[in-house]
Structures are given as C-alpha cells and as structure tokens.
N, C-alpha and C positions, 0 to 999 in steps of 0.2 A: 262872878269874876269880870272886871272892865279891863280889857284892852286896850292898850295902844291903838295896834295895828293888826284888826281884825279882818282874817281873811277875805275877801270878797270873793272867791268864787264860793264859798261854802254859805255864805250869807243871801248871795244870787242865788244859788239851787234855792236852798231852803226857800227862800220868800215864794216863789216860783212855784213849786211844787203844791203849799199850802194852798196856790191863789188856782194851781191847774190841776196839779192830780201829777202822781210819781212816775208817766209815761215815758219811757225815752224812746225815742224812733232812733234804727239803726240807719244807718244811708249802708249801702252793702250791694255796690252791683256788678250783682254775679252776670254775667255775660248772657247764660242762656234763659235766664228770665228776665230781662228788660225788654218790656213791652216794644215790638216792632213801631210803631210811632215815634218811636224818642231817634229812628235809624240803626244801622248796622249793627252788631257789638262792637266796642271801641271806646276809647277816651270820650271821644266826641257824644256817643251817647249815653255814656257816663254821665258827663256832667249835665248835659240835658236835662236826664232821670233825676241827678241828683239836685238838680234844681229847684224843677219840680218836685220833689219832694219838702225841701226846704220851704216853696209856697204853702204848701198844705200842711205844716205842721206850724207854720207861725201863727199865733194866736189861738193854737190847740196844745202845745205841749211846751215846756220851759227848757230841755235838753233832747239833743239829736248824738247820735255818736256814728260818725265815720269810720268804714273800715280799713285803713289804707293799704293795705295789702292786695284789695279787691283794685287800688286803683294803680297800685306801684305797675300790676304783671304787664302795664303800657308802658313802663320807662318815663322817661320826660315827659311826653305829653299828659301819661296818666298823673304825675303828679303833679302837675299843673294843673288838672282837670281838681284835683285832693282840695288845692291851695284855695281855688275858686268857688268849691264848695264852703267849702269853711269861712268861706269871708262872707262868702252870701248869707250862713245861717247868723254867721255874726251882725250881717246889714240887719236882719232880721230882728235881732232881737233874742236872738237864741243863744243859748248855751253849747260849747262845743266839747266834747270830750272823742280828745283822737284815740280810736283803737291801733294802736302803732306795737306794744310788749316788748317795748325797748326794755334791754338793761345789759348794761355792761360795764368797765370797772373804767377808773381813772379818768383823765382825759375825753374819752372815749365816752362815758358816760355825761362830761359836760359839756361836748358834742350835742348828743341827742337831744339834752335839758333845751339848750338856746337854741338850736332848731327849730321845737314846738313849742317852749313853754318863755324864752329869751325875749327881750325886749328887739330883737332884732330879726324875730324869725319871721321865713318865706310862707309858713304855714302853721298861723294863730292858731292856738288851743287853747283852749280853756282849763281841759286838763286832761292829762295823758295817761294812759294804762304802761305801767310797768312789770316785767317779772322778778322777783326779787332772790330767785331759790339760785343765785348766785351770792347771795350775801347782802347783809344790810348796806354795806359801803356804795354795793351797784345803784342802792337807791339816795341814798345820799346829795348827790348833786341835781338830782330833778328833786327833792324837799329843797334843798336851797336856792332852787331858782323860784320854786312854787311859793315859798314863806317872803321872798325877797317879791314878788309879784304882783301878791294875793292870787295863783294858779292853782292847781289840786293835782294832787297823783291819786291814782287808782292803781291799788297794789292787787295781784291777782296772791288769794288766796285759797280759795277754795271754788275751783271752775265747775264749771258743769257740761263737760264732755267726757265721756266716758270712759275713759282712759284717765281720770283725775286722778282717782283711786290710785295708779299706780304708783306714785311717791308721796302723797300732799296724805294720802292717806296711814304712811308707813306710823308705823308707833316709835314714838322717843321718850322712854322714860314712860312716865304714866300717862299720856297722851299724843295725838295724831301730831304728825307736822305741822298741817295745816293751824293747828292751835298755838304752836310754838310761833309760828310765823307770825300771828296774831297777835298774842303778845309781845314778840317786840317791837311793833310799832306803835308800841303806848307812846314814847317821845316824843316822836316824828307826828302824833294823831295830836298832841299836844300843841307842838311847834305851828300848827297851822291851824288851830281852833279861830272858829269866827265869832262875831260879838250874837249870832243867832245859837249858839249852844251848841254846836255841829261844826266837824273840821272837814276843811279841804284834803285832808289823807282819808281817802275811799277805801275799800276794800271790796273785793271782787270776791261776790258768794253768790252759788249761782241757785235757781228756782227749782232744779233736779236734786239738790240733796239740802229741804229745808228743816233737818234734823240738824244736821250738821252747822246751817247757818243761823240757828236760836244760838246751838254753843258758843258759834265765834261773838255773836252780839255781848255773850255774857262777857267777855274778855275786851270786846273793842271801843268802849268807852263808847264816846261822839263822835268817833267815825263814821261818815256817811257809808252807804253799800252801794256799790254797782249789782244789778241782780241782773245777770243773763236767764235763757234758760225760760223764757215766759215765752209761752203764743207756739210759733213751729217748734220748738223742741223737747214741749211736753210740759212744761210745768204751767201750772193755775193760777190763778190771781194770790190764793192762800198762800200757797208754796210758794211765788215771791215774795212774802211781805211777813215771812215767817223770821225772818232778820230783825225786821223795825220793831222799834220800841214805840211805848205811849208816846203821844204828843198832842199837837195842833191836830184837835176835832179827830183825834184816830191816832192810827198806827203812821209812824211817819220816821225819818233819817234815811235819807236815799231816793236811789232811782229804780226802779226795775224797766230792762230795754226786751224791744220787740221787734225784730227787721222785718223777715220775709213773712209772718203773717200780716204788717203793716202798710211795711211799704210794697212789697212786691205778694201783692195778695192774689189767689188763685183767679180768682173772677175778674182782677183789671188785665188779666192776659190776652192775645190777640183782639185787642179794641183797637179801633181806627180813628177814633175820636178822641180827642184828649179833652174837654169839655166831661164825658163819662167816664174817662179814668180818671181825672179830677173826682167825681163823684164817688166813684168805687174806693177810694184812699182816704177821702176826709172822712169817709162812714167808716173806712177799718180802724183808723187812727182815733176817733171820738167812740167808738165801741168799745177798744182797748183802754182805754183811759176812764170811761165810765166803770169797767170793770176795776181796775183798779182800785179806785175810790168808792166805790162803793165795798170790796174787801177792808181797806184802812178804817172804815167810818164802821163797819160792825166788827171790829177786833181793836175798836176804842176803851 
C-alpha cells in the first residue's frame, strides 16, 4: 500500500530500531535515587541527570521516554526542567515519547493534543501515552493531531503493574477488555500507518504479562508496542518481545523501555565522579540493548 502521507514518526522508530536495537531508556527521576553529583533532589538536578542521560543514550538507542509526572511534583520549574529535556533528546537526535496518560473528553482533550503533540507546543513530543478506558472520543483528538503531524499516541492497553488485572482484565462477552480495547483501535492504527508497514498508534503491552501480549498482537495489526515492564520490574528480554512479530533480521514492531535499571542503576549510585557514572550508564544501556537484540535475532 503507497501512501500519500506516511507517518513519520512510525517510519523514525522503525528505521531506528532496525539500525539500534528496540531499547527505550526511561528518563524518570525519582528524587531519592539521583546520584548526589548531579546536587540536591530538585528540578535543578532533574534536569542535570536528565541531561546526562540524554548524552549517553545518543548514538546508543533511537527512543528515550520521559516521565513527567516525575518532573511535574516541582511545578514550573519542574516542567521546565521536562520541556528542556525533551529538546535536548530532540537536539539529539532522538526520539521522544512523553509518558504524560492524558485523556480526557472534548476541548479538554484538544488541550492536551497541542500541548505535546501541536505545532505550537512548550514541550515537543514525539509521541504521547494516553488512557483510553474513558472512551474512544477521549483519544480522538491526539490521532488527529498525530495523523495531521506525522506524531504517534501510545494507547495504554494492557500495563504491567499489578493492579492491571483489576479492570483491563475484566471479561466482556467472550473476551478480556484489554482485547476489546485492541480492537478498536484498528482505525485509528490505520489512520496513522507509515510507508515502513508499522503505525504511529502504539499500544502499551507490558513485559510482565507476555501471554497476554502475543493475544493483543493477534488483533493489532502494525501497531507498534510500547513494552514496559523490562529490567527493574521483572520482565526478560523474551517477555518483552513476546508482542513483536517477524520482521527486519528478527522479531521487530516496537519498543521495549527500561529506566531504573538503565538509567539510574545500582552501581552508578553515590559516585563522585561523573566521568564513572558516565561509564557505569553507557555499560547499562549497551548491555540492555545487546540483550534485546540479540532476543529479536533468535526468535527470527
């Protein structure tokens, strides 16, 4: 199928991932673990950490995902500190996908779209995480800013925190919600298809229930996958990539992300030297990614 106007952020992942490996580093800083060298907990050494993190994942990994929740609990400065991360991984080179889980109806939801995803937003994304178990409409106007773009939403479907189970999991009719949810974003997975065979409509399947995320693949077309759930929170290189379908040299469509075993890893903690926390982070971050791909390349 030839496109017109095929998505670019879905056609950036994709090249990107092929040329790096399916890593996504989280930026995600939690206050009690940033390394005393970057200073105080605070905005300020927010954006420091997050900086640095952004140097060390350029020309190691094709997407970073910020957490902004992590930077909002500072108010204005912290989201400032958000807006300056994000341009930086952008100066970079990199890919941004804001962890935000906006969703909300009307007006209210075309808010949030041009915020992150607008031609006129304070704080560029690339593509955004939304919740959708408000209703298809709440997603609506971030697909329509995303297709009018070339941006990407990442639909949260099936999470991997433990507490998922409690609704996503419920049965409707002959299957989970989570499935229902799945398919109805065939359209919208449609609407944002890129001329790489893979759409900018994501979907959020996490690496803790990779039973669950073979099913959704059956249903999600060329949806790419956001995969949480790798590195600190238990799941395996297999268990994320138990989504992806054949492809390019392996298993491939998506990302799977990794924070705090990445970027804030146990061994770069009290270092006084940034020179060796440099060192301690490109080794986390190129371990994780070799691990990756080399799971994709023997489940080719």
């Amino acid at each position: 199928m030839t496109l017109q106007s095929p998505n670019v952020f879905a056609d950036r992942l994709t090249e990107g991932v092929r040329r790096l490996g399916p890593l996504c580093v989280g930026v995600d800083p939690h206050p009690a673990l940033i390394p005393e060298l970057f200073g105080s907990p605070g905005p300020a050494s927010a954006l420091a950490w997050g900086k640095a993190v952004i140097d060390r994942c350029a020309g190691r990994v094709t997407v970073v995902k910020p957490q902004a929740a992590l930077f909002e609990r500072w108010g204005a400065r912290g989201v400032l500190a958000l807006e300056e991360v994000c341009a930086a991984a952008q100066a970079a080179g990199l890919i941004v996908i804001l962890d935000a889980k906006r969703g909300d109806i009307g007006s209210t939801a075309e808010g949030y779209a041009e915020a992150y995803l607008g031609a006129g937003a304070s704080c560029h994304a690339d593509c955004l995480t939304v919740n959708p178990y408000m209703g298809l409409d709440t997603i609506e106007p971030f697909v329509a800013v995303a297709e009018a773009r070339g941006r990407g939403v990442a639909v949260l479907v099936r999470t991997s925190n433990p507490g998922s189970a409690d609704f996503q999991s419920l049965r409707v009719g002959d299957e989970p919600l989570y499935m229902k949810v799945a398919r109805s974003l065939a359209p919208m997975t449609e609407r944002l298809m890129g001329a790489s065979g893979w759409s900018g409509l994501m979907m959020v399947a996490g690496a803790t229930g990779p039973r669950e995320a073979a099913e959704i693949r059956g249903v999600a077309g060329r949806a790419l996958f956001l995969v949480p759930g790798y590195g600190a929170q238990g799941g395996g290189a297999e268990a994320a990539l138990s989504g992806f379908a054949p492809g390019y040299g392996g298993r491939e469509g998506g990302v799977v992300n990794a924070s705090r075993s990445v970027s804030l890893p146990d061994a770069a903690r009290g270092l006084s030297k940034a020179a060796e926390w440099d060192q301690i982070v490109e080794a986390a971050i190129e371990s994780a990614q070799a691990d990756l791909v080399r799971a994709a390349a023997n489940g080719g």
